[in-house]
N, C-alpha and C positions, 0 to 999 in steps of 0.2 A: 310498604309503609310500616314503621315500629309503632309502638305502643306511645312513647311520647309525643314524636309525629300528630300521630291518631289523636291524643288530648288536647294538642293544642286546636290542633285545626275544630276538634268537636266543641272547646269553650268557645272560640273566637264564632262559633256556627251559631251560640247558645246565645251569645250576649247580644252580636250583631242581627242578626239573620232570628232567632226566634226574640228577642229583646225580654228576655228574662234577668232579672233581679240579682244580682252580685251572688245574696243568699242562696238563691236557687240554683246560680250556674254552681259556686261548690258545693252543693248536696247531691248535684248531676257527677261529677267532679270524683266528690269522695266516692259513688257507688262505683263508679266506674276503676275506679283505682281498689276496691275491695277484689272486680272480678278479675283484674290482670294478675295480683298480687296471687292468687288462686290460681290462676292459668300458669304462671311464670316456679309454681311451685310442684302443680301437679298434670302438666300437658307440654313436660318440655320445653316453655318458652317459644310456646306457639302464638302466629303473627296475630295480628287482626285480620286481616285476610283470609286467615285458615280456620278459624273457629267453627268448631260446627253443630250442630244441635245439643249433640251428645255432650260435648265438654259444658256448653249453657245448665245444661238438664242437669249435671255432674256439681257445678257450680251451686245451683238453688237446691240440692241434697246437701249438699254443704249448713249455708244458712240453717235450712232446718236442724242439723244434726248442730249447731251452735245456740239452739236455744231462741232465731229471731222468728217475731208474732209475722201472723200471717200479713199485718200491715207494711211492717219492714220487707217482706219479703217481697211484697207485691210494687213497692217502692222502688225497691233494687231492679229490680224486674221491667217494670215500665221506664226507667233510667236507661238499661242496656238496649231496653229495643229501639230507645230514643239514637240511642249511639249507631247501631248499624242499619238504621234508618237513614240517618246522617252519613254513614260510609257510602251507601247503597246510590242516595241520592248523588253524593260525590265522584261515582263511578269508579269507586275506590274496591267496592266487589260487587262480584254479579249475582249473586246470589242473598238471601239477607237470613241467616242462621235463628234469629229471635222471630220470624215470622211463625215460626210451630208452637212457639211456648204460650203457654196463657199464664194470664194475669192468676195467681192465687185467689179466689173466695173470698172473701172477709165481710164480715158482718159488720151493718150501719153501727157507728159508735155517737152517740147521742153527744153533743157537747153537755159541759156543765154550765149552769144557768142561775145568777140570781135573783131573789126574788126584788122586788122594789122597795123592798124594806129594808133588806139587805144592803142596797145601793145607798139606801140613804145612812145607812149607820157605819157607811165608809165613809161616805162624805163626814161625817160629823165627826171623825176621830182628826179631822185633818186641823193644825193648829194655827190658826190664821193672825195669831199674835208677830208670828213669823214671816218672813217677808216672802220665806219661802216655800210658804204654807200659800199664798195664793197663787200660786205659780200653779201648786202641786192642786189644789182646788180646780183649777182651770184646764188640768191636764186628763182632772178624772171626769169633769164635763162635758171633756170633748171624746174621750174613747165611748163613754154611755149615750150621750146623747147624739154621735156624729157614727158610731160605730166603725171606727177606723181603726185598721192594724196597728201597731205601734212603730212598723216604721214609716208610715205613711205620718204619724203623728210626732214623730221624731224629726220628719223634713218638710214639715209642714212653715209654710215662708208669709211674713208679713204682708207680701205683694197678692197672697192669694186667698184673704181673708175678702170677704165681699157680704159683710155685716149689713150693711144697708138694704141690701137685695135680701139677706135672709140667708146665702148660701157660703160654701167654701170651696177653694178650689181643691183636688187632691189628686195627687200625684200616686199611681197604685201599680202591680204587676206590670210587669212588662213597658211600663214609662207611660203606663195609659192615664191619662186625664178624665176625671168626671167631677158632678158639681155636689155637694151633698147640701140637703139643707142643716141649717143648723138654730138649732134651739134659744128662746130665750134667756136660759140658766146657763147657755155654755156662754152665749155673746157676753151677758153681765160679766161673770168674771174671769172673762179672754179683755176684757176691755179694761176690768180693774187691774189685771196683769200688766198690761201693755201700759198702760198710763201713768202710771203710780209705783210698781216695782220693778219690771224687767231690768228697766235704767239702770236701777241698782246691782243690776251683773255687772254691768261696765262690759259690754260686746265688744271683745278681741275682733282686729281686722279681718275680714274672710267670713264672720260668722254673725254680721249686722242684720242680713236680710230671714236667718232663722226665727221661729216663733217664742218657743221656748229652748232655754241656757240654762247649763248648770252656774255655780257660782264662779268657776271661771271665767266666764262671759264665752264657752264655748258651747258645741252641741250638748244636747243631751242622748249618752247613750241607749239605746235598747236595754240595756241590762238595768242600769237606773231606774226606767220605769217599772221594769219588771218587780224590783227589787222593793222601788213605792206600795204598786198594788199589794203586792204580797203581805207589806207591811200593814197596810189598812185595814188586808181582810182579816190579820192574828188578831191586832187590835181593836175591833167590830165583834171578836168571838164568832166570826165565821168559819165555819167547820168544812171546809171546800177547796180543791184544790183550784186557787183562784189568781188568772194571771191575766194581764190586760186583754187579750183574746177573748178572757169570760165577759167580759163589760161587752164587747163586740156581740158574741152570742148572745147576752142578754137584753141589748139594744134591739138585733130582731125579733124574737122570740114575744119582746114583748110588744112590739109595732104587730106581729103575725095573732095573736093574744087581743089585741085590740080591732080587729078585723082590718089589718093594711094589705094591700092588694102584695101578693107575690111580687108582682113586676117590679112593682115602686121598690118593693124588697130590697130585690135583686141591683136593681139601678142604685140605688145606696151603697149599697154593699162593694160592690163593685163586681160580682160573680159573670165570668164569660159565660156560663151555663145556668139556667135554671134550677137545675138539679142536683146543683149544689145545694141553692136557696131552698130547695123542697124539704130539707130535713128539720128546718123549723115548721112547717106543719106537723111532722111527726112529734116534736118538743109540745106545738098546742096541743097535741091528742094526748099526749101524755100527761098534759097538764089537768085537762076535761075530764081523764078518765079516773084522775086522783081527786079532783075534786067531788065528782059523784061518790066516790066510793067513803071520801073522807065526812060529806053534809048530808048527801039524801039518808031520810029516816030507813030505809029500808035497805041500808046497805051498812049502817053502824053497828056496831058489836059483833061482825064477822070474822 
């Protein structure tokens, strides 16, 4: 089997068979075409089949000697052992060559976190003179208050708003469904939105059952919102690299801050692992330990 062979059959393995996110089959995708691009320049144009320890091991010397963080590498990494895992499983070889390499090290990287002060003086920059300032009002209610990724929040559909129960439906990794609750402040104005301004997108055919439109009456891109938060938090005089992810983190952080059970966490959030969710405990501890050191009398003027 060649190399493009190999890719196809590995995306169509990715999408179907593990039901992973468009996003993520090409970040699978791209790593994977990093390491052929490498093989095809410095191993001869050796198959898939023939790869063997040493060219892997040769490959992640590479990387290094390119300048990427142990994170990237560890990405790359767990990408290709995904790949002849998938050969292996295929009977495609008998052998599985990324079985000896390990994952690089890397140290836990703390997300960035707003405070609720902070939150609120994003909220308040937003201009709701504008029609589509409560669109934009209603968009940053629901990443804070719903902690939802953005493209979860991006394809987020009329049909799966369940306001009355209190919840949403949301559509997450892998096409999995879970129910989030949702807040008072986000329902007011998801409902001011829906009622009173959406209409005025005029929803183009095909994109009637989305929540929020941009002013062409179509989706709204990922980059869009990115590009909103971003703008909120210059205009806020927040000093933080702050992208709708951060609302996400900050939405736990402060549920985990208010004593919310990990699970419930987790079940929000939408985390296949707990331990993913465990790293906002470390956020509360660093929260706790800053606030001793910043109030108690016997710990000021150190």
């Amino acid at each position: 089997m060649d190399w493009l062979s190999a890719r196809r059959g590995f995306s169509q393995y990715l999408r179907l068979e593990r039901g992973l996110a468009q996003n993520t089959v090409q970040a699978y995708l791209h790593d994977l075409d990093l390491l052929t691009g490498f093989l095809q320049q410095n191993s001869g144009g050796v198959m898939p089949s023939s790869v063997g320890v040493e060219e892997l091991r040769q490959f992640l010397q590479h990387c290094r000697e390119r300048g990427l963080s142990a994170r990237s590498q560890a990405r790359i990494t767990s990408g290709f052992k995904c790949f002849f895992s998938y050969l292996q499983s295929e009977k495609l070889i008998t052998e599985n060559p990324s079985s000896l390499i390990d994952l690089p090290r890397i140290g836990m990287k703390l997300p960035e976190v707003l405070s609720v002060e902070e939150v609120e003086r994003m909220l308040g920059m937003i201009d709701l003179s504008k029609s589509e300032g409560h669109r934009d009002r209603a968009i940053v209610e629901t990443l804070y208050g719903c902690g939802l990724r953005v493209s979860e929040l991006v394809n987020l559909q009329l049909q799966n708003l369940k306001f009355r129960e209190g919840f949403i439906r949301v559509v997450g990794k892998g096409n999995k469904e879970r129910l989030v609750p949702v807040g008072s402040a986000a329902i007011r104005y998801n409902t001011i939105y829906i009622n009173e301004f959406r209409k005025l997108a005029n929803p183009v055919k095909g994109y009637q059952h989305l929540l929020y439109l941009n002013k062409f009456g179509k989706s709204l891109s990922r980059v869009s919102v990115f590009l909103l938060i971003k703008r909120l938090a210059r205009m806020a005089g927040i000093h933080k690299e702050v992208s709708p992810h951060t609302l996400r983190h900050s939405f736990a952080t402060h549920l985990v801050e208010g004593g919310a059970d990990l699970r419930a966490v987790q079940e929000m959030l939408g985390h296949e692992s707990i331990t993913t969710t465990e790293v906002y405990t470390h956020l509360d501890k660093e929260y706790l330990q800053e606030t001793i050191n910043r109030f108690h009398p016997r710990n000021r003027g150190r």
